[in-house]
C-alpha positions as CSV (number, residue, x, y, z in Angstrom):
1,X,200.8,45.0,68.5
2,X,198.4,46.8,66.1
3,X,196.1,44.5,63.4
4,X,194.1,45.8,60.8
5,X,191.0,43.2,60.1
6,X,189.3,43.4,57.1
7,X,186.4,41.6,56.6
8,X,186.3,40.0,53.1
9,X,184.8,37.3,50.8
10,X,188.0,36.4,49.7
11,X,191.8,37.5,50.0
12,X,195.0,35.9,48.5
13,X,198.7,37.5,48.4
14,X,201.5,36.5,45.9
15,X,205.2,36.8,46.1
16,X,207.3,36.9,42.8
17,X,204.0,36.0,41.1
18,X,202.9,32.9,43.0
19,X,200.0,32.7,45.4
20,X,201.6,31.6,48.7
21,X,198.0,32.1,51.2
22,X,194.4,32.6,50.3
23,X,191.3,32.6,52.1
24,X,187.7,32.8,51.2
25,X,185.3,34.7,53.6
26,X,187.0,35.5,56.8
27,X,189.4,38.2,58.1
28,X,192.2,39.5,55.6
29,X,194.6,40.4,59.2
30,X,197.7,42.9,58.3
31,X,199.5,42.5,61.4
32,X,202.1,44.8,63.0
33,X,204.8,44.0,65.8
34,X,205.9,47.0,67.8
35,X,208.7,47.4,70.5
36,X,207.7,46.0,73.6
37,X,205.2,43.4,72.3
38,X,205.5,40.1,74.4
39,X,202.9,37.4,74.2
40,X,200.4,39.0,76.3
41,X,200.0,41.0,73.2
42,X,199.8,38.3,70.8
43,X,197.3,36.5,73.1
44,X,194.9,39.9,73.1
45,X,195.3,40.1,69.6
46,X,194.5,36.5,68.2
47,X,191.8,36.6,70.9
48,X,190.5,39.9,69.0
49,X,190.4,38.4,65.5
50,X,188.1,35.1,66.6
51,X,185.6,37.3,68.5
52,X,185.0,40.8,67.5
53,X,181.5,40.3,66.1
54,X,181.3,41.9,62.9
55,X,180.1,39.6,60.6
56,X,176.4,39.7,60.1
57,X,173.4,37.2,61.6
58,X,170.3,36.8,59.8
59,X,168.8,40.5,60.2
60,X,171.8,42.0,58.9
61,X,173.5,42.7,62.1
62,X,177.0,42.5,63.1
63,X,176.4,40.3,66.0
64,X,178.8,36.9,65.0
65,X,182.3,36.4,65.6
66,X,184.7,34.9,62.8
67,X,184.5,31.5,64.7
68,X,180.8,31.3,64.8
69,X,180.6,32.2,60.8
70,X,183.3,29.6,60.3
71,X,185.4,32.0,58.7
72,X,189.2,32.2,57.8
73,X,192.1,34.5,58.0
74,X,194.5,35.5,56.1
75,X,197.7,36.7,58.2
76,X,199.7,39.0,56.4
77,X,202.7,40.7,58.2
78,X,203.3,44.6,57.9
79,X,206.0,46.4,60.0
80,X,204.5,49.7,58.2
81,X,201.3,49.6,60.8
82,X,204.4,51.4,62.9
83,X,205.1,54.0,60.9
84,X,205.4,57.5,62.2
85,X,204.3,60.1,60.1
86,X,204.3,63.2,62.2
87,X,207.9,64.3,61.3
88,X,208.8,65.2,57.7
89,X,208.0,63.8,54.7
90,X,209.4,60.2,55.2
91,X,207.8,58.1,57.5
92,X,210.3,56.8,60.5
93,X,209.7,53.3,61.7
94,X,212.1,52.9,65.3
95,X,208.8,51.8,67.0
96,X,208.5,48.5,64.8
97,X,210.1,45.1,66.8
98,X,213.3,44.2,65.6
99,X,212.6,41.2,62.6
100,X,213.5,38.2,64.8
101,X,210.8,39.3,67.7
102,X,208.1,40.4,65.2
103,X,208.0,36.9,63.4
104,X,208.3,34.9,66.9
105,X,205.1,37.0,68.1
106,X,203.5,37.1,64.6
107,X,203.8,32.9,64.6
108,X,202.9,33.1,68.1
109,X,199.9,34.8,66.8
110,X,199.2,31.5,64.2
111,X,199.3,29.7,66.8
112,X,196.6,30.7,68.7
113,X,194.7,31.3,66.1
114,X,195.7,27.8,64.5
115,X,194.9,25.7,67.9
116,X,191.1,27.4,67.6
117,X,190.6,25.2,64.6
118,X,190.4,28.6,62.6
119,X,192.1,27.9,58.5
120,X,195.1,30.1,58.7
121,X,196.6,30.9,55.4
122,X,199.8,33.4,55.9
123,X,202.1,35.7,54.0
124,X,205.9,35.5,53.9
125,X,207.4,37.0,56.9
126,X,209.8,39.9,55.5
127,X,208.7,39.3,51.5
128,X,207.7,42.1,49.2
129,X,204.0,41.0,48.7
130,X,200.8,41.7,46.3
131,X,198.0,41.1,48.6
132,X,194.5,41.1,47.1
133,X,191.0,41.2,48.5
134,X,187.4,41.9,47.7
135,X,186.5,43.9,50.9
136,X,183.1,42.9,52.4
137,X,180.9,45.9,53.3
138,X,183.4,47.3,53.6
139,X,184.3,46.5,57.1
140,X,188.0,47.5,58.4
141,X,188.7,47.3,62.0
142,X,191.9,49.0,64.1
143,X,193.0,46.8,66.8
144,X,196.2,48.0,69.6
145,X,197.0,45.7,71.8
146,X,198.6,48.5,74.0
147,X,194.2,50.8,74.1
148,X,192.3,49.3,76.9
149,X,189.6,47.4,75.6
């Protein structure tokens, strides 16, 4: 499983034109199934989002976590975080889950996140989306469930 986190102010994404999820300061999360992800995965990755501290204390620092900041997430879905780019001009996508095992571990994912008390706001699963943000530092983080931490 691979996550993107980007740490923002606010963040909001639209299908056909109407707002479906927004957050104000948290983690904007694009979030990325791949073959083989089980819950294990999903576990290390909503565990990733609460408590990588890089939202800043009082001196500036990066030294709090999103649940010590009280902050939000926006979950947005994106099967492109597989993409393989090293062949040709197309990107190939064969490592991506299959739909029906990305959205189980993507709500699987909610859930955790959801039973922390964390506001969860969400794309739709498989929908063409517009997803705004106003990036805050900017600070983007790579997470793969699959590195050793």
């Amino acid at each position: 499983m691979r996550a993107v986190l980007q740490r923002v102010t606010s963040a909001q994404v639209s299908v056909d034109g109407a707002i479906v999820g927004s957050i104000g300061y948290g983690w904007l999360v694009l979030l990325g199934v791949g073959k083989g992800d089980e819950g294990k995965d999903a576990e290390l990755i909503a565990d990733k989002i609460m408590n990588i501290r890089a939202f800043s204390d009082q001196d500036g620092k990066m030294n709090l976590s999103l649940t010590e900041v009280s902050g939000d997430v926006l979950l947005v879905s994106q099967f492109t975080l597989w993409g393989d780019c090293r062949k040709g001009r197309r990107p190939g996508f064969t490592d991506a889950a299959a739909p029906d095992i990305a959205n189980e571990l993507y709500q699987d994912v909610k859930k955790r996140l959801l039973a922390h008390d964390i506001k969860v706001a969400t794309g739709t699963f498989q929908a063409h989306m517009a997803v705004s943000l106003v990036n805050d530092g900017p600070v983007t983080l790579l997470v793969d469930s699959k590195k050793n931490f």
